[in-house]
KEMITOR-529113 format. One record per residue: x negated, y, z of N, C-alpha, C in turn; residue in three letters; residue number from 0. Coordinates in pm, whole numbers, plus 50000, padded with zeros to 5 digits. Layout:
% residues N
<pt><n_x>X</n_x><n_y>Y</n_y><n_z>Z</n_z><ca_x>X</ca_x><ca_y>Y</ca_y><ca_z>Z</ca_z><c_x>X</c_x><c_y>Y</c_y><c_z>Z</c_z><res>ALA</res><n>NUM</n></pt>
...
//
This chain:
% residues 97
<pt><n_x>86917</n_x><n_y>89966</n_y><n_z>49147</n_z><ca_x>87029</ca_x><ca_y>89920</ca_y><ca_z>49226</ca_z><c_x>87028</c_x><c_y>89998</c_y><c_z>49357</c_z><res>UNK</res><n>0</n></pt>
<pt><n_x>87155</n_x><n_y>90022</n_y><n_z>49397</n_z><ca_x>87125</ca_x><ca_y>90130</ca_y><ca_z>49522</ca_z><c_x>87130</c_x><c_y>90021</c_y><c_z>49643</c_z><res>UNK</res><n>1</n></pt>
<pt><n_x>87108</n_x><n_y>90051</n_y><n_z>49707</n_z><ca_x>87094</ca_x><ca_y>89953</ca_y><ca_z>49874</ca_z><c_x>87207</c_x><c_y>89991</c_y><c_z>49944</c_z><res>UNK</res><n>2</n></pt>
<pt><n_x>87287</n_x><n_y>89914</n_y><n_z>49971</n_z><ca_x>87403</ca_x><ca_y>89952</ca_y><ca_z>50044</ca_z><c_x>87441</c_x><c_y>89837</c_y><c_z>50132</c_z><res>UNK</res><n>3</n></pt>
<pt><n_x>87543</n_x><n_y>89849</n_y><n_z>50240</n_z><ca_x>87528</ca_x><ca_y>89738</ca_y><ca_z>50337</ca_z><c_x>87585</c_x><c_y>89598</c_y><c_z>50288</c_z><res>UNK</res><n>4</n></pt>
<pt><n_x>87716</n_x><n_y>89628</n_y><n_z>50181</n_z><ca_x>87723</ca_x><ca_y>89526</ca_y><ca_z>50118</ca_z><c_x>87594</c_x><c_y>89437</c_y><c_z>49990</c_z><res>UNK</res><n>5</n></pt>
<pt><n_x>87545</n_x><n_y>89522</n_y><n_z>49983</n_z><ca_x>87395</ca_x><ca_y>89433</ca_y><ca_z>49895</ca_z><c_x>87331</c_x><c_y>89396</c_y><c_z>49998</c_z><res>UNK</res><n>6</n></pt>
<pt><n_x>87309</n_x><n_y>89413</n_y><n_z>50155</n_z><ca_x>87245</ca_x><ca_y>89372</ca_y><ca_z>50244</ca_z><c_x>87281</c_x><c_y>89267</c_y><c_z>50275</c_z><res>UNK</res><n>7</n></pt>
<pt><n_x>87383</n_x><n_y>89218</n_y><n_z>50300</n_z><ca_x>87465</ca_x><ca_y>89126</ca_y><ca_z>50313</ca_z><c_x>87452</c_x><c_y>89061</c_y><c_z>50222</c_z><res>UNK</res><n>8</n></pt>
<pt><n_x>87469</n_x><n_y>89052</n_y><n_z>50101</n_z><ca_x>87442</ca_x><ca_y>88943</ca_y><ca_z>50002</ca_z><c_x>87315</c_x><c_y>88909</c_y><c_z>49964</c_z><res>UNK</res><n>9</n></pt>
<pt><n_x>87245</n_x><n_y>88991</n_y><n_z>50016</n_z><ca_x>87076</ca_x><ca_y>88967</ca_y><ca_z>49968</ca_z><c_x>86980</c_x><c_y>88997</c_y><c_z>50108</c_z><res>UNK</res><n>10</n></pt>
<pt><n_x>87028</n_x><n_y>88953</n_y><n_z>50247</n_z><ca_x>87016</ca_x><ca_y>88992</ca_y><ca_z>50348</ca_z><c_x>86826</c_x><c_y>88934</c_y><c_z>50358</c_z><res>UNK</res><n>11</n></pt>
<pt><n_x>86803</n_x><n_y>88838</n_y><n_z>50276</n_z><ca_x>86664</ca_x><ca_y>88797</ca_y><ca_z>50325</ca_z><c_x>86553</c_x><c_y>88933</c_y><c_z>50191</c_z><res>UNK</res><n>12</n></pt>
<pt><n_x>86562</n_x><n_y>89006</n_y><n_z>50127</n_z><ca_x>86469</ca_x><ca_y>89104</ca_y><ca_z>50094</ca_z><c_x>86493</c_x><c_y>89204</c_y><c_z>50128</c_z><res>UNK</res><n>13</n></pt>
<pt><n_x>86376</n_x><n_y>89229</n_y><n_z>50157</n_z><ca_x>86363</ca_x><ca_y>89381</ca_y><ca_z>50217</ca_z><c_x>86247</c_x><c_y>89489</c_y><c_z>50155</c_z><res>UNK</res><n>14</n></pt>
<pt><n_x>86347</n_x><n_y>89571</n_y><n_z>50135</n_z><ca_x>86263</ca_x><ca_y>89706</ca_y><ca_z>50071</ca_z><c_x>86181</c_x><c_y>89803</c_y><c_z>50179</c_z><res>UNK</res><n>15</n></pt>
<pt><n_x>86115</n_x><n_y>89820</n_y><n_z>50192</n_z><ca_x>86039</ca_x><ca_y>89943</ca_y><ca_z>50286</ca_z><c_x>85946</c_x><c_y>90008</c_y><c_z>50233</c_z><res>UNK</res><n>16</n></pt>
<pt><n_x>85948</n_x><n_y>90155</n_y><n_z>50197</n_z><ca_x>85817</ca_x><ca_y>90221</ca_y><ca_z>50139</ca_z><c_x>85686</c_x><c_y>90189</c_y><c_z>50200</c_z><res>UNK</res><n>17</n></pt>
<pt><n_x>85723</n_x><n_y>90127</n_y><n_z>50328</n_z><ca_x>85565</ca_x><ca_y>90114</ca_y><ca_z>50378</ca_z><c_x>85533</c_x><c_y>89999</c_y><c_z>50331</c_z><res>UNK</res><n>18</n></pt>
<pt><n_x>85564</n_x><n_y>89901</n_y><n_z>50282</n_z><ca_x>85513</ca_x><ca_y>89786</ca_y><ca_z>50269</ca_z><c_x>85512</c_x><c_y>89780</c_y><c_z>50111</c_z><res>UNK</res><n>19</n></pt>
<pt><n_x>85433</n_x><n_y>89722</n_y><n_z>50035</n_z><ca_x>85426</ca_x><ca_y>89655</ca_y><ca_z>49896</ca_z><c_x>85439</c_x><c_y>89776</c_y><c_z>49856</c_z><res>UNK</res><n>20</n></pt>
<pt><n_x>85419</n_x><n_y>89909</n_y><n_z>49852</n_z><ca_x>85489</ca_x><ca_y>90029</ca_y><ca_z>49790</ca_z><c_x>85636</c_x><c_y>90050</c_y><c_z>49752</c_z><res>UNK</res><n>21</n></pt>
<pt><n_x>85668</n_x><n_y>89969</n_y><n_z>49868</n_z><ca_x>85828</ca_x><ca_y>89939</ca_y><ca_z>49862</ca_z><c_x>85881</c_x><c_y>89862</c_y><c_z>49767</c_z><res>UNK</res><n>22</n></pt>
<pt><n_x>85809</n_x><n_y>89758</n_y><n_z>49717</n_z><ca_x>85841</ca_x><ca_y>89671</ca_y><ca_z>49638</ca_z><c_x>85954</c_x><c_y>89564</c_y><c_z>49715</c_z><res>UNK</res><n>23</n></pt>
<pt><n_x>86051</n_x><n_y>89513</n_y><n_z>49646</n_z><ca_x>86135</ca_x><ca_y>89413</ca_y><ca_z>49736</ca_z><c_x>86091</c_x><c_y>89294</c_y><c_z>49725</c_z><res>UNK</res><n>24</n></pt>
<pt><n_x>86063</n_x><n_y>89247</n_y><n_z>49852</n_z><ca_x>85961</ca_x><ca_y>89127</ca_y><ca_z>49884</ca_z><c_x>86089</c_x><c_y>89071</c_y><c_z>49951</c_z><res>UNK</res><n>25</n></pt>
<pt><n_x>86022</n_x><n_y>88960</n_y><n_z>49999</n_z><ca_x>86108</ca_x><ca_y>88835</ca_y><ca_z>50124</ca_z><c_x>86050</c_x><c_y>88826</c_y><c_z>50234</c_z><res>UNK</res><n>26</n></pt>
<pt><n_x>86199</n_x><n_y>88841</n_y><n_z>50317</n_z><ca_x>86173</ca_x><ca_y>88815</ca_y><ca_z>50479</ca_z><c_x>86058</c_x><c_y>88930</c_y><c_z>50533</c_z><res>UNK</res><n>27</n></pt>
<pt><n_x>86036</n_x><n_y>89016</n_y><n_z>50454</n_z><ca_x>85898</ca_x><ca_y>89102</ca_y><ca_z>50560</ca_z><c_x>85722</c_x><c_y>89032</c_y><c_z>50535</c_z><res>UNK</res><n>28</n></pt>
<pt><n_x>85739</n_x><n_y>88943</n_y><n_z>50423</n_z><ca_x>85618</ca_x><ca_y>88846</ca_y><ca_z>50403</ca_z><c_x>85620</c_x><c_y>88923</c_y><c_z>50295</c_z><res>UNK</res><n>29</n></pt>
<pt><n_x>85465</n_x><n_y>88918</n_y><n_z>50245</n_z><ca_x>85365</ca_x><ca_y>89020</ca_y><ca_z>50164</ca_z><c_x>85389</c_x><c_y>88941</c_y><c_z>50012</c_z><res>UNK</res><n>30</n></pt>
<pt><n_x>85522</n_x><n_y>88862</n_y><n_z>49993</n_z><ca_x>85584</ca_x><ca_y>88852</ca_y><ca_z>49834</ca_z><c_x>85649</c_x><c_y>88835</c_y><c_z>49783</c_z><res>UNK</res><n>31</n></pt>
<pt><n_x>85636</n_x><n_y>88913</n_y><n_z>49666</n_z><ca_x>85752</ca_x><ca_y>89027</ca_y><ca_z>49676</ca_z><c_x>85837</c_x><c_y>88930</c_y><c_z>49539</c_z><res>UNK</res><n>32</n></pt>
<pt><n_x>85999</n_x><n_y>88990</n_y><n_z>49541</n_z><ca_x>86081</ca_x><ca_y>88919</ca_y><ca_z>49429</ca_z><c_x>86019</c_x><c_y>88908</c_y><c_z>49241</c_z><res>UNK</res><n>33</n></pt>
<pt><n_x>85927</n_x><n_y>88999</n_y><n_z>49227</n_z><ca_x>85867</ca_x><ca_y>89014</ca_y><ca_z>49139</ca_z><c_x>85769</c_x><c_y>88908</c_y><c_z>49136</c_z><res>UNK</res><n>34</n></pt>
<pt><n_x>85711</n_x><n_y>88843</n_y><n_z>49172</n_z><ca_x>85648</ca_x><ca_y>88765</ca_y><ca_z>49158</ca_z><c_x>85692</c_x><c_y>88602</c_y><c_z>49201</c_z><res>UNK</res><n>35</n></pt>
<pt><n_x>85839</n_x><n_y>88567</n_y><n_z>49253</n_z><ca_x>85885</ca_x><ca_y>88466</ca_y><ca_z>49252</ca_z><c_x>85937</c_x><c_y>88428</c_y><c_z>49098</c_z><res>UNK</res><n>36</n></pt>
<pt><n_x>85999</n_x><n_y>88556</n_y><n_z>49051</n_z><ca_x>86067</ca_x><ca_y>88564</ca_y><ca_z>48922</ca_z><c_x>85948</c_x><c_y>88505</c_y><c_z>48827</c_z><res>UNK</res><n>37</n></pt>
<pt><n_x>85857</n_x><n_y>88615</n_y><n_z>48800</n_z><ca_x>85745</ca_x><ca_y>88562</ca_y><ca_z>48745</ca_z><c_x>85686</c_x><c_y>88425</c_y><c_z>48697</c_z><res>UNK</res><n>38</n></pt>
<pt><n_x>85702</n_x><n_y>88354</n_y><n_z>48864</n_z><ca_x>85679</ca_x><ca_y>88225</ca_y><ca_z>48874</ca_z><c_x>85766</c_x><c_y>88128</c_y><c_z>48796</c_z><res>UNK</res><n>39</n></pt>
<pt><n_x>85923</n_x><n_y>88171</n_y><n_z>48843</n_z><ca_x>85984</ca_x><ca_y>88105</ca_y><ca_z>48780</ca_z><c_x>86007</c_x><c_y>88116</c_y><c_z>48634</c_z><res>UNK</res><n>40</n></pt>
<pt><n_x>85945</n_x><n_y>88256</n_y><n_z>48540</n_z><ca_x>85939</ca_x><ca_y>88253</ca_y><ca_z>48421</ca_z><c_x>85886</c_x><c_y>88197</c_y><c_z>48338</c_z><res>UNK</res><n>41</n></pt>
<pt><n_x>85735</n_x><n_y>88174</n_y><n_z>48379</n_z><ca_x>85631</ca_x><ca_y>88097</ca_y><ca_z>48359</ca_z><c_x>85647</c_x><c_y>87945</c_y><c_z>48338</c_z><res>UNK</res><n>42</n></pt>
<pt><n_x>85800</n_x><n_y>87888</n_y><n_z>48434</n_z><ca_x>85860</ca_x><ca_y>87767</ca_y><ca_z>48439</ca_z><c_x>85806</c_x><c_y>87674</c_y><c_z>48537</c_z><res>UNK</res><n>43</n></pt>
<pt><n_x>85765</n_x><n_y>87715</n_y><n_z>48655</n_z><ca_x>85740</ca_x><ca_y>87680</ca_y><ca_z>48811</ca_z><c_x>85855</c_x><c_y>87646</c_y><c_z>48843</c_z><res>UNK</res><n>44</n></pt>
<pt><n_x>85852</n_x><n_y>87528</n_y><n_z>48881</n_z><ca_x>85988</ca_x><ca_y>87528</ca_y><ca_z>48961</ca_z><c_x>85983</c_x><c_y>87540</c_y><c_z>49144</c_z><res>UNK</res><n>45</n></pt>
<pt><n_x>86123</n_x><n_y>87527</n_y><n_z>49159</n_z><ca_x>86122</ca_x><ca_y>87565</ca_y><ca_z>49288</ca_z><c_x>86011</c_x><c_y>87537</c_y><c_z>49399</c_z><res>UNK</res><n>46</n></pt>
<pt><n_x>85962</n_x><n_y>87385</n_y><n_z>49357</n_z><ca_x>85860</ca_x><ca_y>87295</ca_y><ca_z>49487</ca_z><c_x>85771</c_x><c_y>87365</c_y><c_z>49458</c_z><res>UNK</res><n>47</n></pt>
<pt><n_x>85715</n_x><n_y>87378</n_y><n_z>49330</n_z><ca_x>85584</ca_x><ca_y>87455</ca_y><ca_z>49286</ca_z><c_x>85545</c_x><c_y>87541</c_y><c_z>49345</c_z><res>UNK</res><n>48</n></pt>
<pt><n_x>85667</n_x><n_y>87640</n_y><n_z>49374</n_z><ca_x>85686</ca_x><ca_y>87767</ca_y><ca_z>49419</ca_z><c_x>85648</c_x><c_y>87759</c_y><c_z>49523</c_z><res>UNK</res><n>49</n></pt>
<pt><n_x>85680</n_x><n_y>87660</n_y><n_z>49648</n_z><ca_x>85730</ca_x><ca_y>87622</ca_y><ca_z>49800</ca_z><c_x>85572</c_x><c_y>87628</c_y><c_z>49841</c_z><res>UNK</res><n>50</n></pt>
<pt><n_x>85505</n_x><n_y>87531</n_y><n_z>49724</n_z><ca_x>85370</ca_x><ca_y>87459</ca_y><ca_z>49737</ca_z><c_x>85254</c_x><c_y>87582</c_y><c_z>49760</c_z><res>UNK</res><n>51</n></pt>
<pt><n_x>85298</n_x><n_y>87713</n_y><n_z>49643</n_z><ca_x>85248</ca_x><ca_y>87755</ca_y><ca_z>49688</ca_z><c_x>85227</c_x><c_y>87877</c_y><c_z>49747</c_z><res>UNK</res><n>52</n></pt>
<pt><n_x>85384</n_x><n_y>87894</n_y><n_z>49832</n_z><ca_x>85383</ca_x><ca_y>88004</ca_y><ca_z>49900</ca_z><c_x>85498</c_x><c_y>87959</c_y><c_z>50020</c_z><res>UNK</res><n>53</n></pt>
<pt><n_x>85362</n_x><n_y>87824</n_y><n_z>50121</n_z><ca_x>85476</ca_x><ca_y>87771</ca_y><ca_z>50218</ca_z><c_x>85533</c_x><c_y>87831</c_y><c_z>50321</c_z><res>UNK</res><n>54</n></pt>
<pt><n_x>85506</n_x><n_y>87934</n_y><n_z>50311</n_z><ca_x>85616</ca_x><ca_y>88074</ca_y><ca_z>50414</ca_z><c_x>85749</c_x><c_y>88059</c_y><c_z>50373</c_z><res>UNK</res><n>55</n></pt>
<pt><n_x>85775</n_x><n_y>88034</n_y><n_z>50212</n_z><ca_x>85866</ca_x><ca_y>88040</ca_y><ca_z>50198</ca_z><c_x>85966</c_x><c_y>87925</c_y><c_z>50224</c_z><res>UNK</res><n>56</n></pt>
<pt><n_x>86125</n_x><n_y>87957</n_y><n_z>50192</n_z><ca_x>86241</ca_x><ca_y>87894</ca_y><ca_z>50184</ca_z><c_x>86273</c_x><c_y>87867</c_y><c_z>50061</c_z><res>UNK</res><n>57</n></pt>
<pt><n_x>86392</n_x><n_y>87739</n_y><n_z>50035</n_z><ca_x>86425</ca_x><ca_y>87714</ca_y><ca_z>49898</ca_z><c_x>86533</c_x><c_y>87887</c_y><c_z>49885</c_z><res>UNK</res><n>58</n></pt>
<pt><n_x>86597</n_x><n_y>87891</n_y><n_z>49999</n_z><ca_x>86693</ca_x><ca_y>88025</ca_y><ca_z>49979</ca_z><c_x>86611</c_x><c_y>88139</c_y><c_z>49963</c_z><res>UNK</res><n>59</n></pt>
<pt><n_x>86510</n_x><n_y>88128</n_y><n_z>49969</n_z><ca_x>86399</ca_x><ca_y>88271</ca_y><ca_z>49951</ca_z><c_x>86413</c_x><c_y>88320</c_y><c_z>49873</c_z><res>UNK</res><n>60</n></pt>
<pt><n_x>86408</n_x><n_y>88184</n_y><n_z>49733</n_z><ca_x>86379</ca_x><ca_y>88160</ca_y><ca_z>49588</ca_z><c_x>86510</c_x><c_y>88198</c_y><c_z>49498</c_z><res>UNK</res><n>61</n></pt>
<pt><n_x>86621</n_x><n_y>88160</n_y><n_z>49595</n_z><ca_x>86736</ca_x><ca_y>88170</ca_y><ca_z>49509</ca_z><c_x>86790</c_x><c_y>88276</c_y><c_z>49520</c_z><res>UNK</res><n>62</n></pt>
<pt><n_x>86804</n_x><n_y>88352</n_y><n_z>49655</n_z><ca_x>86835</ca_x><ca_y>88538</ca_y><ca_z>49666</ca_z><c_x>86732</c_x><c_y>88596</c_y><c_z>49575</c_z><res>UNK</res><n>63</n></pt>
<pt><n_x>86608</n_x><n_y>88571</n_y><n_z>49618</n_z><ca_x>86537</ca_x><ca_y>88639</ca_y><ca_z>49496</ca_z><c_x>86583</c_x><c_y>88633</c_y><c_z>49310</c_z><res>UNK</res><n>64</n></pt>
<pt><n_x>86592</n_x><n_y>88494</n_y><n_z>49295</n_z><ca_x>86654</ca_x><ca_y>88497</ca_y><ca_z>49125</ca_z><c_x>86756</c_x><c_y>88557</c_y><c_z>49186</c_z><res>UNK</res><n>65</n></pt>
<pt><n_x>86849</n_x><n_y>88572</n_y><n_z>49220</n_z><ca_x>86983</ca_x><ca_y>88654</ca_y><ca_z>49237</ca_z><c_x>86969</c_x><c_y>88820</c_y><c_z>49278</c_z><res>UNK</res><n>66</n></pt>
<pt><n_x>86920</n_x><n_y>88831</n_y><n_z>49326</n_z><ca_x>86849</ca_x><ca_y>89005</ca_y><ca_z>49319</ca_z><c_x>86806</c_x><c_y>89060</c_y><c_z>49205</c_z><res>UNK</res><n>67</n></pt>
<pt><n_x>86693</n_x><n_y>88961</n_y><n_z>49125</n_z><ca_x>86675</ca_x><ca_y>88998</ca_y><ca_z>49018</ca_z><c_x>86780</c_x><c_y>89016</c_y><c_z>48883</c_z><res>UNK</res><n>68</n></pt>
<pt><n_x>86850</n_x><n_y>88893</n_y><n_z>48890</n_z><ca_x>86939</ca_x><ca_y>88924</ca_y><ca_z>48814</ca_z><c_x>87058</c_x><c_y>88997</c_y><c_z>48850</c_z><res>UNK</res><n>69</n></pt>
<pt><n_x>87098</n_x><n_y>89058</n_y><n_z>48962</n_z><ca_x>87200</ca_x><ca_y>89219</ca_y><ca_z>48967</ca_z><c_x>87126</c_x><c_y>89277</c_y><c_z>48968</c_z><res>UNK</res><n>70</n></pt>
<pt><n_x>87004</n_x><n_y>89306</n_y><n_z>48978</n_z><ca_x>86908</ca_x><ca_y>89434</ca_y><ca_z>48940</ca_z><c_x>86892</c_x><c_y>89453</c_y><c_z>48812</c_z><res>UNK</res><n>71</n></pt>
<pt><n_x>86828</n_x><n_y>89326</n_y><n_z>48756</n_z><ca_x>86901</ca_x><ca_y>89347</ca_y><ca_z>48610</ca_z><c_x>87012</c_x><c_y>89412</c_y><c_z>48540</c_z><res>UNK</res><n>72</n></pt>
<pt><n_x>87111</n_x><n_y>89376</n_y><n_z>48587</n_z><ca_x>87239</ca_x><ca_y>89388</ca_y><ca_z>48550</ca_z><c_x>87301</c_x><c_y>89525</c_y><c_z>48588</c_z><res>UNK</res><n>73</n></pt>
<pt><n_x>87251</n_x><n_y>89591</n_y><n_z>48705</n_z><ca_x>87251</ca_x><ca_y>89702</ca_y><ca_z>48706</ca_z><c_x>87209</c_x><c_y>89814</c_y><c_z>48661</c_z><res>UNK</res><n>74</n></pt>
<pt><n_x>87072</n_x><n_y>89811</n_y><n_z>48649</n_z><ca_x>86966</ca_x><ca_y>89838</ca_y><ca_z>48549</ca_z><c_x>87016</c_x><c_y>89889</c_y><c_z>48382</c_z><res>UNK</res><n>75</n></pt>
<pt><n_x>87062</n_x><n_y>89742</n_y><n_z>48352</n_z><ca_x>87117</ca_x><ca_y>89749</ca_y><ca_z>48226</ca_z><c_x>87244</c_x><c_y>89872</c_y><c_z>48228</c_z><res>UNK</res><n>76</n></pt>
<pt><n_x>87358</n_x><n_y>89857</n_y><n_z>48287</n_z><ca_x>87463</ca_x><ca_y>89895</ca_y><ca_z>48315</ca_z><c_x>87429</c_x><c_y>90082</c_y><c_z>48304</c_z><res>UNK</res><n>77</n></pt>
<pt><n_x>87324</n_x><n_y>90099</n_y><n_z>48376</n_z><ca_x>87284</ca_x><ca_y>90275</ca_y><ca_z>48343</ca_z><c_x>87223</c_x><c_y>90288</c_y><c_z>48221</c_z><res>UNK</res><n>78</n></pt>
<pt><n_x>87152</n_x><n_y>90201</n_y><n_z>48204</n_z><ca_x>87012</ca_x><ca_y>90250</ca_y><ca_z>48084</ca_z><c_x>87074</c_x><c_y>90210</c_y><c_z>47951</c_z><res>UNK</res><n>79</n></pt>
<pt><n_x>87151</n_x><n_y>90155</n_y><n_z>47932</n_z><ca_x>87247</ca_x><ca_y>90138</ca_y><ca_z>47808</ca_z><c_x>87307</c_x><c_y>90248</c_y><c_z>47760</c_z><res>UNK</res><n>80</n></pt>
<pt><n_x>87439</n_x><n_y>90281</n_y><n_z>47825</n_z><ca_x>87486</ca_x><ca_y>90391</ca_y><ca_z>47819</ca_z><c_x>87377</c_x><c_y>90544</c_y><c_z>47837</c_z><res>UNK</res><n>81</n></pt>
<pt><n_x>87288</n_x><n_y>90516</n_y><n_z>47871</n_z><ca_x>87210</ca_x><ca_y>90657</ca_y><ca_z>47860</ca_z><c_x>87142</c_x><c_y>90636</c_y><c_z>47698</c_z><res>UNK</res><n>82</n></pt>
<pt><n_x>87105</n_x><n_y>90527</n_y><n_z>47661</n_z><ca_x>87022</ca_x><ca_y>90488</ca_y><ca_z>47513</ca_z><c_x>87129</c_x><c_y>90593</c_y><c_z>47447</c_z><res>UNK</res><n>83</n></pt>
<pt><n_x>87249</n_x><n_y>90504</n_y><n_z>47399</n_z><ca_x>87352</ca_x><ca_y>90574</ca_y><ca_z>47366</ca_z><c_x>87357</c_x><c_y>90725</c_y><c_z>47364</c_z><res>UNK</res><n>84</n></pt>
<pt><n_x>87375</n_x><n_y>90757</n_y><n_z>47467</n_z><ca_x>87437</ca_x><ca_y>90946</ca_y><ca_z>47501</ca_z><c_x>87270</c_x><c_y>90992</c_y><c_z>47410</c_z><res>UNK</res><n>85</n></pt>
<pt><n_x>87159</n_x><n_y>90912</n_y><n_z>47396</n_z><ca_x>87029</ca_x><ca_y>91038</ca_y><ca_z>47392</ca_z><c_x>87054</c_x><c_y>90950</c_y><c_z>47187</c_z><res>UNK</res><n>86</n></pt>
<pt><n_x>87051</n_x><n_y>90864</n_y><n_z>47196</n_z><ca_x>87045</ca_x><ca_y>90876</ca_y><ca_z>47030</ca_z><c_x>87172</c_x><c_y>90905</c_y><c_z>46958</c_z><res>UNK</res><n>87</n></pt>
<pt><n_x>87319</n_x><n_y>90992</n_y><n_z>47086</n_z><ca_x>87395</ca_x><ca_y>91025</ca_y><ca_z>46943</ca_z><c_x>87377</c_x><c_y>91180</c_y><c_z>47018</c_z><res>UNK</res><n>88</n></pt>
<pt><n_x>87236</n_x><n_y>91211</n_y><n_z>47043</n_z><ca_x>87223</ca_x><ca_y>91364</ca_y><ca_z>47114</ca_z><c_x>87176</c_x><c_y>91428</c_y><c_z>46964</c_z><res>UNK</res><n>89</n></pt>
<pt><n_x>87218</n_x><n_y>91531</n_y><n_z>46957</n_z><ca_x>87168</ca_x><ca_y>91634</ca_y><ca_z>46804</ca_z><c_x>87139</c_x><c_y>91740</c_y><c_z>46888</c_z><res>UNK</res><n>90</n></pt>
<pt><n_x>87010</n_x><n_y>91748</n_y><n_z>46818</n_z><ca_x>86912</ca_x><ca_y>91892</ca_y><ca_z>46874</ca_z><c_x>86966</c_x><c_y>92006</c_y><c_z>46691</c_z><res>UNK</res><n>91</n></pt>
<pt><n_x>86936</n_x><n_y>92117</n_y><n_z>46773</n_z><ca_x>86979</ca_x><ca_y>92234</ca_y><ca_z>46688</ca_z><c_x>86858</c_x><c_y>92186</c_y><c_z>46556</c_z><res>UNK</res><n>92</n></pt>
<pt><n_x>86769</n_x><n_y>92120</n_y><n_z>46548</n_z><ca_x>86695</ca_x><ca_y>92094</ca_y><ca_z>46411</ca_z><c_x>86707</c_x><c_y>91948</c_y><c_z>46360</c_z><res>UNK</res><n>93</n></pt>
<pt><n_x>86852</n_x><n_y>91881</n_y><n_z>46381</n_z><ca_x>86886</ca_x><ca_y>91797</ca_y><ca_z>46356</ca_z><c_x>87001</c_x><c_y>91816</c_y><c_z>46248</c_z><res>UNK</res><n>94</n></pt>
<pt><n_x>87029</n_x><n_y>91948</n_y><n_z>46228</n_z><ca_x>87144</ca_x><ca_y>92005</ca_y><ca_z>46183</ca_z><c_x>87105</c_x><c_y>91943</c_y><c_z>45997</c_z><res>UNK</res><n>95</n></pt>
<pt><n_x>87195</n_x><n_y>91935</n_y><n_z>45928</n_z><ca_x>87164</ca_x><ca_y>91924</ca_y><ca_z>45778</ca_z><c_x>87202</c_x><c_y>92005</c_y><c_z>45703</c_z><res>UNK</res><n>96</n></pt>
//
């Protein structure tokens, strides 16, 4: 997903910085990162769980984060689909019959 001021704005509490997390997108500038809220919540943590045990955080921490993840997703998808496509209807010269 590219970073632009309108994704800043809608996702204004993560922040990407190469210096931090290896530029992983974390929350608020605190050392955790959306990848591991998701996680949590995959696992089927719910929100308090979450709160309990990472009380830096916000309930909105939790919910920009699922929401980042899923347009990152969705973006994600949106390139890597259409590239699947273009490379398996690609014919190399020893594909010929």
């Amino acid at each position: 997903m590219k970073w632009t001021k309108s994704t800043r704005l809608q996702f204004g509490r993560i922040t990407i910085d190469p210096a931090q997390l290896n530029g992983a997108p974390s929350i608020r500038d605190l050392p955790i990162t959306v990848a591991t809220i998701v996680r949590m919540a995959r696992e089927g943590m719910s929100a308090g769980q979450i709160l309990s045990a990472y009380p830096e955080l916000e309930r909105e921490d939790i919910d920009v984060a699922m929401r980042y993840a899923a347009a990152k997703e969705s973006a994600d998808a949106n390139f890597i689909e259409p590239m699947r496509n273009r490379i398996r209807n690609l014919r190399l010269p020893d594909d010929e019959v």
